[in-house]
Structure formats: C-alpha cells, structure tokens
C-alpha positions as CSV (number, residue, x, y, z in Angstrom):
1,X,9.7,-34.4,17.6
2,X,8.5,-30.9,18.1
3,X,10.5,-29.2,15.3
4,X,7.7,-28.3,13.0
5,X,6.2,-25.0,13.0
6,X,3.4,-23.5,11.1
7,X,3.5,-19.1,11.3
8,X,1.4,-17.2,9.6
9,X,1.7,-13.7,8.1
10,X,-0.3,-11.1,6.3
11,X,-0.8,-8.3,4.1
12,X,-3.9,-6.1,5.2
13,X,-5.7,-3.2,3.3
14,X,-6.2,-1.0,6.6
15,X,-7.9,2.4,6.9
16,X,-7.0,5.1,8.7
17,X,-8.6,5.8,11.7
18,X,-10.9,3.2,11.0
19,X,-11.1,1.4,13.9
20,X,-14.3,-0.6,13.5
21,X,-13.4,-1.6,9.7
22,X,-9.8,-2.5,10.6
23,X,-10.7,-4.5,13.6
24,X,-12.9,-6.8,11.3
25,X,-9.9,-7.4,8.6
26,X,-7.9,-8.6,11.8
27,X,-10.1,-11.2,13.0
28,X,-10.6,-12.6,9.3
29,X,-6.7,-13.0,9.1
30,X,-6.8,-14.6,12.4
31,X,-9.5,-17.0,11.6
32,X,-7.9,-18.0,8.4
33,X,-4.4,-18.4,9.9
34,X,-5.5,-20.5,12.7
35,X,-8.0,-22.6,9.7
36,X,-4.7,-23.5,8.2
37,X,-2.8,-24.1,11.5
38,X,-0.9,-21.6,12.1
39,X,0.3,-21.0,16.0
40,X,1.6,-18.0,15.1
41,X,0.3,-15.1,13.3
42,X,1.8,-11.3,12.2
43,X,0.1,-8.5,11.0
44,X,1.2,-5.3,9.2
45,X,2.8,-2.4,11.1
46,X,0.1,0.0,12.5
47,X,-2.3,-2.3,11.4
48,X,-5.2,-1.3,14.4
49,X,-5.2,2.3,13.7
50,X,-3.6,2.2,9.8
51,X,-0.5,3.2,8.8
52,X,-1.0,7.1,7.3
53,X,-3.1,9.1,10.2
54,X,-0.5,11.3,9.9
55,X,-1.0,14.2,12.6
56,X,-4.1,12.3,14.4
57,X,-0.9,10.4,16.0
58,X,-1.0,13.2,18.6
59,X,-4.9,12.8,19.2
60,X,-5.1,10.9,22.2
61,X,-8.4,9.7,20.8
62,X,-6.4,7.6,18.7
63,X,-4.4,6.1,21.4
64,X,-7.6,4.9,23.3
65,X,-9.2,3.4,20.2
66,X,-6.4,1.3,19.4
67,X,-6.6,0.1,23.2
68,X,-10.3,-0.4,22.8
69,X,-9.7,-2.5,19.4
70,X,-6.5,-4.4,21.9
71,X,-9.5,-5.3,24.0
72,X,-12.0,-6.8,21.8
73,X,-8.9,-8.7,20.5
74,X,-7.5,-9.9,24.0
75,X,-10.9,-11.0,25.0
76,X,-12.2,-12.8,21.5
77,X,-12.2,-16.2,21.4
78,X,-11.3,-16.1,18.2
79,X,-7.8,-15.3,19.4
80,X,-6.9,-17.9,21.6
81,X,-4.6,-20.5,21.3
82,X,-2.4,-18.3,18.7
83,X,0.6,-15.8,19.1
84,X,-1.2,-12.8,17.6
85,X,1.4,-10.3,16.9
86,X,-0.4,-6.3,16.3
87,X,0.9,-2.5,15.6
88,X,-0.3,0.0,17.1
89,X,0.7,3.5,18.8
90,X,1.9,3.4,22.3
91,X,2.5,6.5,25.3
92,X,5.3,5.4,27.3
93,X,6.5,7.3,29.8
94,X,4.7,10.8,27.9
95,X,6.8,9.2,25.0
96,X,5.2,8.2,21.7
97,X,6.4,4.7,20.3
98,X,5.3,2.6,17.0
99,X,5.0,-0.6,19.1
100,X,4.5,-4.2,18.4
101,X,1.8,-5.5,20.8
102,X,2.3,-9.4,21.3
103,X,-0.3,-11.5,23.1
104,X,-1.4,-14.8,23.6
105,X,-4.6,-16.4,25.5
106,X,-5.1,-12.9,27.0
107,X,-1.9,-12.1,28.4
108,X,0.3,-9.7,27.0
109,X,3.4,-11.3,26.4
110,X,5.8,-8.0,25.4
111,X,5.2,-4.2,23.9
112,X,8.3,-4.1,21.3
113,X,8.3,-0.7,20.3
114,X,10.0,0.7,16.9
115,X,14.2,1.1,16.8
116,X,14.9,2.5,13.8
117,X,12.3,5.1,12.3
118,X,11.3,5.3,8.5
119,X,12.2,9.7,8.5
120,X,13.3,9.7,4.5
121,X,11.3,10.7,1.4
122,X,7.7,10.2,2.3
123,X,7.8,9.0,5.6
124,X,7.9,11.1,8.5
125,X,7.8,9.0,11.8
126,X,10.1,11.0,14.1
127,X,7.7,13.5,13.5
128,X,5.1,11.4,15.3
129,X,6.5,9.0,17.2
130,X,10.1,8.4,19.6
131,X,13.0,6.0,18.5
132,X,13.5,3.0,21.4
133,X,17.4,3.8,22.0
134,X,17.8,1.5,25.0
135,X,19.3,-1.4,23.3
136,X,18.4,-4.8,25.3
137,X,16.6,-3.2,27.7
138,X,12.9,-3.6,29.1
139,X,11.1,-1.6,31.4
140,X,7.4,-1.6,32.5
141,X,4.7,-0.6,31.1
142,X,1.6,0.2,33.0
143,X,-1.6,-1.2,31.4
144,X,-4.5,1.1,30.9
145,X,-7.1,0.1,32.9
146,X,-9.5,-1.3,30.0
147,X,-7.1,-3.6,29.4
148,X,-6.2,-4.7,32.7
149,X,-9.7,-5.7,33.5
150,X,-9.5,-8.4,30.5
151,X,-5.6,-9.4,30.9
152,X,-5.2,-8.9,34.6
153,X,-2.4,-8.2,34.7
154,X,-0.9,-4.5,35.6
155,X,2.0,-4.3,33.9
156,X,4.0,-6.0,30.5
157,X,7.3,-6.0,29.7
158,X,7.8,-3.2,27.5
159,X,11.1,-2.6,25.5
160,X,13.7,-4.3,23.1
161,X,13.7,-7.8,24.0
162,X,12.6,-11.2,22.8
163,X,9.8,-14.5,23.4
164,X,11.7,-17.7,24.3
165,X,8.6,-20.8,23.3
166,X,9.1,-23.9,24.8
167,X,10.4,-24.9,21.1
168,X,11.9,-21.8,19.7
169,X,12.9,-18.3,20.2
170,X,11.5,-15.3,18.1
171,X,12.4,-11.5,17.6
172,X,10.6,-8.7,16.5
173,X,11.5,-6.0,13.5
174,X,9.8,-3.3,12.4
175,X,9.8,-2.3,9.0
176,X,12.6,0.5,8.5
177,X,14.6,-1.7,10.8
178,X,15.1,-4.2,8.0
179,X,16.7,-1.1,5.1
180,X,19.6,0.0,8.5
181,X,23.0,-1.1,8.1
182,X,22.8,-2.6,11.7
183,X,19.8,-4.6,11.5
184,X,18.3,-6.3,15.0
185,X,18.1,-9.6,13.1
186,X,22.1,-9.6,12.8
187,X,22.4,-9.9,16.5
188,X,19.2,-11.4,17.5
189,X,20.5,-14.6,15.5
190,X,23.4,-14.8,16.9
191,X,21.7,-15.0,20.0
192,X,19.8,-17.8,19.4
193,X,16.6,-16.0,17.7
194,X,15.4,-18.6,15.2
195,X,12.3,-16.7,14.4
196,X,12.8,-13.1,12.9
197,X,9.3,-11.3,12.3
198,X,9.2,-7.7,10.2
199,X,6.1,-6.0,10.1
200,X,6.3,-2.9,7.2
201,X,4.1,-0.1,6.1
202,X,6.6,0.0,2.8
203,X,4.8,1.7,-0.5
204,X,5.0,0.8,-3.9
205,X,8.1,2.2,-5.8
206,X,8.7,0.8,-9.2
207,X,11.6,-2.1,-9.2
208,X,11.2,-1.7,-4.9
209,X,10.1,-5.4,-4.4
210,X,13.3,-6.3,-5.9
211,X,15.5,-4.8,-3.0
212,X,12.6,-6.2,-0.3
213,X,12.7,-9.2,-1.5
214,X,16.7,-9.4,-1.5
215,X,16.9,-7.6,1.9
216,X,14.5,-10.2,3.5
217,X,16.4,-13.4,1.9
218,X,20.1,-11.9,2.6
219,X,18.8,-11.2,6.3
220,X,18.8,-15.2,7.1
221,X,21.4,-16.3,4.4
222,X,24.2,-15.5,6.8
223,X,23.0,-16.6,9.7
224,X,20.1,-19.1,9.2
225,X,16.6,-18.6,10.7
226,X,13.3,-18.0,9.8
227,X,11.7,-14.3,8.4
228,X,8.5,-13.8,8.3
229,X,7.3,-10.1,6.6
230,X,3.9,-8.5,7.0
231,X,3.0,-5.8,4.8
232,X,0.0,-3.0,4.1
233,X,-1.6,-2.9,1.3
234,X,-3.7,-0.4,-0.2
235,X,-4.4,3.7,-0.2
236,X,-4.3,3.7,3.5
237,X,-5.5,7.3,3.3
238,X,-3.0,9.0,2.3
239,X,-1.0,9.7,-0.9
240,X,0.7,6.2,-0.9
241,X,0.4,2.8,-2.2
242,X,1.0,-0.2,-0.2
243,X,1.3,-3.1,-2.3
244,X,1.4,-6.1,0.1
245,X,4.2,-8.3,-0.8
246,X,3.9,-10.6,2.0
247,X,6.3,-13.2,2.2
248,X,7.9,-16.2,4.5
249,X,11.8,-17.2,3.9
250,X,14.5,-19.9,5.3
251,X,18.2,-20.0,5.0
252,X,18.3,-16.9,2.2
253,X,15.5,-19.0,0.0
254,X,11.7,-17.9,-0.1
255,X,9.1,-20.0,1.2
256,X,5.8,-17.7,0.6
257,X,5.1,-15.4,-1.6
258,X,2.2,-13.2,-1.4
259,X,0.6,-10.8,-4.3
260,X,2.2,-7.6,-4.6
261,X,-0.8,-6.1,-6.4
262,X,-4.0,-7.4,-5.0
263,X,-8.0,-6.1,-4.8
264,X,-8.0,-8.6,-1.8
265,X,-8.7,-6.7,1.5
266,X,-7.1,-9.3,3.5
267,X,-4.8,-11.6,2.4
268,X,-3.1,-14.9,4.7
269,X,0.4,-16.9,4.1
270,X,1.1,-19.8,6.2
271,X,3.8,-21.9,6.2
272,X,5.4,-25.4,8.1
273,X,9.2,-24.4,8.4
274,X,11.2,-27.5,10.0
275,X,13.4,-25.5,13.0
276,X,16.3,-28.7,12.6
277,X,16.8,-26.8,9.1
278,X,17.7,-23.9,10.9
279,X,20.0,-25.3,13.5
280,X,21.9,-27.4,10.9
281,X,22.1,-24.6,8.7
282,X,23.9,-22.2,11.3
283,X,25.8,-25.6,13.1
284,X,27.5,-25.3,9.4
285,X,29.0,-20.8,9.8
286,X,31.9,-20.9,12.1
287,X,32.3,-17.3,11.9
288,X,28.8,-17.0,13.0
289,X,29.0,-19.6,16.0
290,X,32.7,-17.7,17.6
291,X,30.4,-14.1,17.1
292,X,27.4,-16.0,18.9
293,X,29.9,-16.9,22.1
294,X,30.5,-13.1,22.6
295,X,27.5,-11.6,21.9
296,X,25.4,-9.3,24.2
297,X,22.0,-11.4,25.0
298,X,18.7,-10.2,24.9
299,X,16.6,-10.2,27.5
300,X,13.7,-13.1,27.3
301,X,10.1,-13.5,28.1
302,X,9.5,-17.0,28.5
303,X,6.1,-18.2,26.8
304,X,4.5,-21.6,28.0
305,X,3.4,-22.3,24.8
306,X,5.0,-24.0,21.7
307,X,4.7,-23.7,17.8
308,X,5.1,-26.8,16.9
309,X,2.8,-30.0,17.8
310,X,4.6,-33.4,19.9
311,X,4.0,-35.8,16.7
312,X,5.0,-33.9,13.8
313,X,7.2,-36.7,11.9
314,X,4.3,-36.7,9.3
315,X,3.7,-33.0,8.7
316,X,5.2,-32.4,5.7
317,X,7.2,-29.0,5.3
318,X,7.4,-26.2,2.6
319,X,10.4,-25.9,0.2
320,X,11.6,-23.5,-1.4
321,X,9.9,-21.4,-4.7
322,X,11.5,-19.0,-7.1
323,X,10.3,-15.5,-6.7
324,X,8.1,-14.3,-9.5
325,X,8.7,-10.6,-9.5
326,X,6.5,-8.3,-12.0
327,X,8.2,-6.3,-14.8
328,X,8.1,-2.6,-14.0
329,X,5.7,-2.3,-17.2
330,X,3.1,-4.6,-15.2
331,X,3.9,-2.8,-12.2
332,X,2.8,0.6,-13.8
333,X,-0.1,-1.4,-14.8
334,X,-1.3,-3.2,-11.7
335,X,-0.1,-0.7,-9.2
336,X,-1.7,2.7,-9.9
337,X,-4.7,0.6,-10.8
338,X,-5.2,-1.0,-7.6
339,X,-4.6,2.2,-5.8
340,X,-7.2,4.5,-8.1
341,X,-9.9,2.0,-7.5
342,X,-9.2,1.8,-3.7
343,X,-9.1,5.6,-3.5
344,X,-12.7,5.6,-6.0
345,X,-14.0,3.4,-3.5
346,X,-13.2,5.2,-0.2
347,X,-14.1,8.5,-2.0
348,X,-17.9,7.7,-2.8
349,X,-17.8,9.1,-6.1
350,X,-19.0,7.7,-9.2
351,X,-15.5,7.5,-11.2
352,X,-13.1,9.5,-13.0
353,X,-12.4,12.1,-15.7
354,X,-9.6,12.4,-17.6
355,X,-8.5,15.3,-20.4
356,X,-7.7,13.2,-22.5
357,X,-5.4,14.9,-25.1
358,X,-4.2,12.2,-27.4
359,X,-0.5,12.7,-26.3
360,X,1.3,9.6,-24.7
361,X,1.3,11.0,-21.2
362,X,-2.9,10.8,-20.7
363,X,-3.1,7.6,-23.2
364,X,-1.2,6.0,-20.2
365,X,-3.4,7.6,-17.7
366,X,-6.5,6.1,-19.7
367,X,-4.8,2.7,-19.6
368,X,-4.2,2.7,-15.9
369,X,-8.1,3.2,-15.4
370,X,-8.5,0.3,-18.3
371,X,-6.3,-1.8,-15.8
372,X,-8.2,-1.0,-13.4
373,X,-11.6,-1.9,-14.9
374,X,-9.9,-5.2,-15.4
375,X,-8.7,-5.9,-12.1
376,X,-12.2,-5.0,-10.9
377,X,-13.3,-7.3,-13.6
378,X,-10.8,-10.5,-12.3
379,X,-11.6,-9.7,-8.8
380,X,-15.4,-10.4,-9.1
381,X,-15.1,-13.2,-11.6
382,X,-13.1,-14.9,-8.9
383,X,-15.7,-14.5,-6.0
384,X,-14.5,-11.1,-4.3
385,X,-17.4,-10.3,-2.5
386,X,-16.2,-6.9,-1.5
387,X,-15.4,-5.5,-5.0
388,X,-18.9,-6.7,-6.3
389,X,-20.6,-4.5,-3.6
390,X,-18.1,-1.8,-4.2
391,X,-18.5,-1.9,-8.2
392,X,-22.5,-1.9,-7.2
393,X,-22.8,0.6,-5.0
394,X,-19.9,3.2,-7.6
395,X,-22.5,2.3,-10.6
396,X,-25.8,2.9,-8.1
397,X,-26.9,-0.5,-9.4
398,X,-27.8,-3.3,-6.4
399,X,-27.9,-5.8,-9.2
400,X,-24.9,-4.9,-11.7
401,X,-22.1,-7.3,-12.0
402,X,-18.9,-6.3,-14.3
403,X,-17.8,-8.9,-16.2
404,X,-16.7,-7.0,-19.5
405,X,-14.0,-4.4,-18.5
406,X,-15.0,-2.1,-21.5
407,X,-18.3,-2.1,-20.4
408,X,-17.7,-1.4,-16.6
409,X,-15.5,1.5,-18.2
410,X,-18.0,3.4,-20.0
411,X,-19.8,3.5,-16.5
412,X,-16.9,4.7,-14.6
413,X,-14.9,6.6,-17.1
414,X,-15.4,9.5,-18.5
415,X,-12.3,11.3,-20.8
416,X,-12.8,14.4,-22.8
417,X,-11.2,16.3,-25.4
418,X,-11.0,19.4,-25.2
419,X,-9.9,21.6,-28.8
420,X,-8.8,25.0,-29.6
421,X,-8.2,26.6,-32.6
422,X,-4.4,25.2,-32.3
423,X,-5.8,21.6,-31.6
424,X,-4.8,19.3,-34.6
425,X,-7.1,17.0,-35.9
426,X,-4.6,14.0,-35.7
427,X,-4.5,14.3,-31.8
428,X,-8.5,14.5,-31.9
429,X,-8.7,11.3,-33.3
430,X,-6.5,9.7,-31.3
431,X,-8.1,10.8,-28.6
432,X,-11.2,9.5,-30.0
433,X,-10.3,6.1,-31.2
434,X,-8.3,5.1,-27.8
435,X,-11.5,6.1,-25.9
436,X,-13.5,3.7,-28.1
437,X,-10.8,0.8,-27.9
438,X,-11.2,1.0,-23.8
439,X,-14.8,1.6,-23.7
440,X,-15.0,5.2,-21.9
441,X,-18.0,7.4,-22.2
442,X,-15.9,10.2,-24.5
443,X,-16.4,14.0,-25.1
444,X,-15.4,16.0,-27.7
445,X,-15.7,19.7,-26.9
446,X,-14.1,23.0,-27.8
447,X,-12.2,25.5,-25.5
448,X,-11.9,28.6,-28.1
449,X,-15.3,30.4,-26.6
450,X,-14.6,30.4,-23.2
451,X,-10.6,31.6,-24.3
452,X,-11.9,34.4,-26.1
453,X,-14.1,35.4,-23.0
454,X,-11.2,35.3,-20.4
455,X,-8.9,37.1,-23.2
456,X,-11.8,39.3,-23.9
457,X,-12.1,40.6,-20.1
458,X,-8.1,41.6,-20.1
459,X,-8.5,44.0,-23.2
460,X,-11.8,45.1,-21.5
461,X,-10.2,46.2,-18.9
462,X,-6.3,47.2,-20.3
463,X,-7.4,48.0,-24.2
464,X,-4.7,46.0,-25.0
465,X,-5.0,42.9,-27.4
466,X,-2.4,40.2,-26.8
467,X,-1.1,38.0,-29.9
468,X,0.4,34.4,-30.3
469,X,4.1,35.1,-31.5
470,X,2.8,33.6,-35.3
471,X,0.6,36.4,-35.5
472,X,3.4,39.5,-34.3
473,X,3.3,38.9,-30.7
474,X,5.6,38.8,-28.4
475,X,7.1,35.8,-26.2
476,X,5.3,37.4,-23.0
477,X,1.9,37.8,-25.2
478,X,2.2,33.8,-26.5
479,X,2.9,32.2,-23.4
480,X,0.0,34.0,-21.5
481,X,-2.3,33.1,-24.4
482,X,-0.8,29.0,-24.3
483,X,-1.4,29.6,-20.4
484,X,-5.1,30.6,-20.5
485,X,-6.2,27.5,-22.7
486,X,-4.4,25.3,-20.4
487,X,-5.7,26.8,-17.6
488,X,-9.1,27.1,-19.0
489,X,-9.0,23.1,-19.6
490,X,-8.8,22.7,-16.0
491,X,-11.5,24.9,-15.1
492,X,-13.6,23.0,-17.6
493,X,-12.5,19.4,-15.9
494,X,-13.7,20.0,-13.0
495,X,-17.3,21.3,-14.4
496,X,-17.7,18.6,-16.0
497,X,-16.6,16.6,-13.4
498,X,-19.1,17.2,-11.2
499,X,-22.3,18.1,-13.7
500,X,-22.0,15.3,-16.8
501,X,-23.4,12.4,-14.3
502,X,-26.1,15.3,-13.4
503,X,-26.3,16.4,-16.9
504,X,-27.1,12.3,-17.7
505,X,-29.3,11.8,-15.7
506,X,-27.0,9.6,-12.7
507,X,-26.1,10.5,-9.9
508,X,-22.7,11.2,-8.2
509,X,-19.7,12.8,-9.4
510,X,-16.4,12.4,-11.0
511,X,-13.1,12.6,-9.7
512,X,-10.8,14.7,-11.8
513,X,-7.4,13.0,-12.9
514,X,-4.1,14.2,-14.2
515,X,-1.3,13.0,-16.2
516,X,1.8,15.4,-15.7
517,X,4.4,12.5,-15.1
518,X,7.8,12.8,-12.9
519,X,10.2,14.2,-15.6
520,X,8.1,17.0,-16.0
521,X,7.4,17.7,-12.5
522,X,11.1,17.5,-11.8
523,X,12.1,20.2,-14.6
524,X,8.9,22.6,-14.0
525,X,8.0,21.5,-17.6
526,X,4.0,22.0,-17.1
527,X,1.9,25.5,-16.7
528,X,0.8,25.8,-13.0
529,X,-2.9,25.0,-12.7
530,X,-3.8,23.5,-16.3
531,X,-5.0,20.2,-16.8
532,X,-2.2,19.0,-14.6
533,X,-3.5,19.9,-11.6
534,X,-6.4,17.4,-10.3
535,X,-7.9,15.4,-8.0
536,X,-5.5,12.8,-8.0
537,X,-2.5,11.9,-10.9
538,X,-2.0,8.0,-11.1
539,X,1.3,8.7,-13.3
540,X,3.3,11.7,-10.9
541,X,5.9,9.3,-9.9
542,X,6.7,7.6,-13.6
543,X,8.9,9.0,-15.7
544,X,8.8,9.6,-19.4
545,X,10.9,6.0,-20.3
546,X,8.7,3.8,-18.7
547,X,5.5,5.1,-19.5
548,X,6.6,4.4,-23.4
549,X,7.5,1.1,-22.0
550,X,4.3,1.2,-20.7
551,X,1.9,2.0,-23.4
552,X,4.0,-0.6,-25.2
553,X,2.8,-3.3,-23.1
554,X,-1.0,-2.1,-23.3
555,X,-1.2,-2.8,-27.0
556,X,0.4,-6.4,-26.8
557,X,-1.5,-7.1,-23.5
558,X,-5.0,-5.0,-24.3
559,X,-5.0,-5.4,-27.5
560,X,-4.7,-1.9,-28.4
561,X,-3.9,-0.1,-31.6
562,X,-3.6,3.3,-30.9
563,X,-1.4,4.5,-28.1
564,X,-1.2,8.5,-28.7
C-alpha cells in the first residue's frame, strides 16, 4: 500500500567547533537509523559546527568546515539511500542564515534556512545570523565548489519551501519557530505537509520539557500530521545545557520519547507512523479543510524517492505512549549533573572542589556532583564505552572502572571546610559527616591566619584597627571584616584547587565550584568575589524553594541523613 513510513530523529551531544568529533556522532546516528529502517533521518539544529560558537559564526573558517564536513557526508556511502536532514551555517547572498541542509544520494535536495530567530534570554542569533523574511519563496543558491565536484550540481534551491516524496510531503522548522505565535507548521499543513520536522538547540530550564512537549503535541492536534523533533544535548561549549528530549508525535499524541537527561553522546528514535492516520484524521476538521482551499501554497521540490516500502500491509506501526516527564527535584538532580561531568570531561581536569560550608546551598552543590558520580556510575554499568574512557583517563587510571559512586567520588571530589573564629562547630560537622555519606576526599582547615595577615597589612599601613560590631565596631568596620574571610575563602579554593592533587601525589587539577543560587544572585545577597565566585556554579539558576525540595529528595533517594 505504500502508507508506512519509518523517520528517524536524534538528540546529539555536539562540540563546538569540533568538526572532526561532530562529524563522527553524525554518521553513528545515521548508521543506526538506517539499522532500524529509517528512510528518513533529522539531526539537531547546528549540529556540523555545534550550536554555541558564538562569535566564530563570523569566522569564515567556520563556514568552510561545515562545507568540508557537507562533503564527507554527501559522498559517504553510509548516507545513501536515506533523507539526511543537517544544520549548519550558510552565506547567502553576503547574508548569514541558520540553514537546514537536506540531501539525499548526493544531491542536495533544498537549503531551508531559519525564519524565526531564538534573540531572548540566552540566545542571541540575530546577532550572528539573518532571519529568512521571504515567505514561500526560493531562490538559488550557488554551491561552493567542493561541493559541486561531489553533487554536480551548481546550484540548490535555497529558501522557504518544501519536499514533495512520491508518498508524502514534508516541511522544515527550526527550533524558535516552534515557541512563535505564527508557526510554519500552521500553514504548511494546511497545505498538504504531512511531515513537520523541528530541529532545536533548546537548553534545559527546570519544568521547560513540559511546555516542549505540549507545543510539539498541540502543533499536529489541530491539524493532523506527523512532528518529528531533534534536539542537542550536552555543554556544547558554552554556559548552557542541552538536555536532548527528542521525540516523534501523531495527531496531538506522542509516539517517541527520548531521554531528557542522558551520558549518551548520541542517541536515535525511529518510528513507523501509518500516513492513512493522518489523512483520516484531518478528512475529520472541516474548519481546517475550507482554510486548506484558500491557503497560499508552498513552493515544492519533487524527490524521486519514497518513505515508505510497496508491501507494507505487515509492518506493524507505533501507538501512542504517555509522556514520562521528570519532577523538577530529579531535574535538579540529573541535569546539572550531566552537564558538570560533560564540562569535567571537555576541561581535562581531574575534578572539582567545592567549599563546602554545611549550609543547604553547597549540601546541594555536593549532591549534584554525588548525582553525577552516579550517572557516571549507571552509564558504565550499562556498556557506555565513552564514559569508561572518560572516567579512565579524569582518574589517570587505563584500568579503573567505577562501579561504587562513593568511591568514584573520593577520586573526583574534593570539598573543604574552611573555619574562622565565627565558624560554629555544628556547621563543621555537617560539613564533615555529608562529605563522608557521599564519599568525597574532605578538608578541614582554618581561615583565621591568613585574615589576620590581610587585616594585619591595612593597620600596617593606616594604624587603624578595624572591629566586628560585637566588639565596638562599626557597621563599615564589620562588614569589611565578614568581606575579607569570604574573600579569603576564595583565594584559598582556588590554591587548593590546583596544588592538593600536586600536594597528593596525582596529577591534574581541580575545577573550582560555587553554590550562590538564583534568589541570591537576583537580590545581590552574596559578597562580590567570596566563595561564590568560581570556575563554574551548577546551582546559579535554582532558586532557594527547590533546592529544599531538592536536598529533600537526596535523603529519600541517596540515602542521606544529613542535608546541612
């Protein structure tokens, strides 16, 4: 009958700007969606040259190696006899567009470049890159030559249009275009589009997947049709975490779902979707069948190819699943986790340290890395080969496999507590006794020398002696004296940072972290460059609520006692 179709889609954990790296995770999502079938397969957005290379974007280095990576894909075996859909930057015209590069049996079937730009928050693409704003219109795009001598052909359609199969139509979205109020995939359906493809760079936020999830089902509940959605996944490179999500609905009801929080480097979804489910579904909307007589069509580019097979009475399709989405307590948990161990890896250094106070706000920060350790933990146990030669080559051992998270921990973790003279002993032992719960290698030192010294050098110098306020001083007097311990604390991180491996014995060094979380930020409640300011801090986005919530969940989950 010909109504079958198997797509595939895919969440990726690209690098920036690496080319080589990120041309290998391609081909293994190939091979594994044409392993399974697939006719079709859809790959996160930027996914040849990654997502965050922020101001490289204007590098025309970058432009040619995502046309050398094109090539090697073009002329592959591997990607024959598949739709391969890929993101990568485009100069059109002396304009810069976030393109969709589509391609099958080494012919360029369409450049679809980006409508709608993601320019809100922590995206800044029409900073980099130039909105398409001829609606259903196509122009053409001159090849470069290294890719003419493998295609042959000179020029591709290149604009806001979509591919007509001999057995179904598809469109193209990208990303931001899913979030505007005038979505393509309104009008592309009502113009016959059966097939609606998104490919995102969109980051973790807690309770996000929620709204993606919603926005994705709601885009084909109207109107019927197919929606496939690529996502990143990972650091990237920059400040962000992408957490994958991947998914495949029909008729507002999901069909996929991929892992939102994943150590996976490259992870497939395939699918067989019956396109008579489509058709019968939208034969049903009179509303939508009056809008589809009037509507504006879309310019097509006919493919010879098809995704379904002749004789497909026997292939059985998928149904529907209920969405499992994560509670924003194992969001906090998996999220930040996956993201500090993908930054520790891409970083080369030998782990983390944390001052560890005793207070709520670096407890959580302790149990992210715990996560962490865990996830590494799972990963390996369940034949990640990537994370095992990761974990290796972090603990400069070519034989070590982690299998007990405390005791990957203590070779990964270091936390510290640091005392003063107003330090109580209650937080000290807190301090302590979480450290020995999650395994970390633990110090206890004390600040009060190296206060005295800095204090020391002001009445040196000014023969003045400043007092806390419970000893006659004055406000000014206390809060300088409360800013020089905290200050001094971060002075002291970042020593030890990078000397107690040396001072062990092992080599390496130790990323620095921080726990000031949102509230705080927001209201300026933290003394500028303390222990707040670090390498990296895994909590800046969470606010005070949820990490409670949070460190709630660690004792039922980690078995935990003390919490700070």
């Amino acid at each position: 009958m010909g109504r079958a179709v198997t797509v595939a889609t895919c969440a990726l954990n690209q690098w920036a700007l690496d080319f080589e790296g990120n041309l290998e995770r391609i081909f293994r999502s190939i091979d594994i969606a044409k392993s399974k079938g697939a006719r079709y397969r859809l790959g996160p957005e930027l996914e040849i040259c990654g997502y965050g290379c922020s101001d490289h974007y204007y590098e025309p280095d970058t432009l040619l190696h995502s046309f050398q990576v094109l090539a090697k894909l073009l002329e592959s075996p591997a990607t024959q006899d598949i739709i391969c859909d890929v993101g990568m930057p485009v100069l059109h015209r002396n304009a810069r567009y976030n393109c969709r590069v589509i391609f099958l049996n080494k012919k360029i079937l369409l450049i679809r470049p980006k409508i709608s730009l993601a320019n809100t928050g922590n995206y800044r693409e029409l900073r980099w890159f130039t909105p398409w704003s001829k609606a259903r219109h196509v122009e053409e795009y001159f090849l470069p030559r290294i890719i003419q001598e493998v295609t042959g052909q000179e020029t591709v359609p290149f604009g806001d249009a979509v591919l007509a199969t001999k057995d179904t139509c598809l469109g193209a979205e990208i990303c931001e275009e899913l979030w505007a109020p005038n979505s393509p995939h309104i009008e592309m359906g009502l113009d016959g589009v059966e097939i609606f493809t998104n490919s995102s760079g969109s980051h973790h936020v807690l309770r996000k997947a929620q709204a993606r999830v919603d926005l994705v089902n709601s885009a084909t509940a109207k109107n019927g049709g197919i929606y496939i959605l690529a996502n990143q996944k990972g650091c990237d490179g920059d400040r962000l975490y992408y957490d994958g999500c991947a998914m495949i609905s029909m008729n507002g009801e999901t069909v996929a779902q991929g892992s939102q929080f994943s150590l996976d480097d490259v992870e497939v979804l395939v699918a067989t979707l019956d396109l008579e489910d489509v058709r019968s579904y939208r034969a049903e909307i009179s509303s939508c069948n009056l809008a589809a007589s009037k509507v504006n069509p879309y310019p097509r580019v006919k493919v010879n190819f098809a995704l379904s097979c002749p004789d497909d009475i026997d292939v059985p399709t998928c149904m529907p699943i209920q969405w499992r989405h994560h509670s924003p307590e194992e969001e906090i948990s998996l999220g930040p986790a996956c993201w500090l161990w993908d930054y520790l890896r891409r970083s080369k250094q030998a782990g983390f340290l944390l001052p560890l106070s005793g207070g709520i706000d670096s407890s959580a920060t302790a149990c992210i890395v715990y996560s962490m350790c865990h996830q590494v933990c799972l990963a390996v146990k369940n034949g990640n080969a990537d994370v095992l030669a990761d974990a290796r080559r972090i603990v400069n051992d070519e034989v070590y496999i982690p299998e007990d998270p405390r005791e990957f921990c203590k070779r990964v973790f270091t936390t510290c507590y640091m005392a003063s003279e107003n330090s109580s002993q209650d937080t000290c032992q807190r301090a302590k006794l979480l450290a020995e719960q999650i395994g970390s290698y633990h110090i206890n030192l004390n600040i009060d020398v190296a206060v005295k010294a800095v204090v020391g050098i002001f009445c040196v110098v000014t023969g003045q002696t400043p007092r806390f306020s419970v000893h006659g001083g004055s406000s000014r007097e206390n809060l300088a004296l409360q800013n020089v311990q905290a200050r001094v604390r971060m002075v002291l991180a970042y020593l030890f940072a990078q000397l107690t491996l040396w001072a062990r014995g092992m080599p390496g060094g130790l990323l620095v972290l921080g726990s000031a979380n949102v509230d705080e930020s927001l209201r300026g409640y933290l003394t500028k460059y303390d222990c707040s300011s670090a390498d990296i801090n895994p909590i800046g986005g969470i606010s005070k609520t949820d990490l409670k919530n949070f460190i709630q969940y660690c004792i039922e989950n980690f078995q935990l006692t003390i919490w700070g």
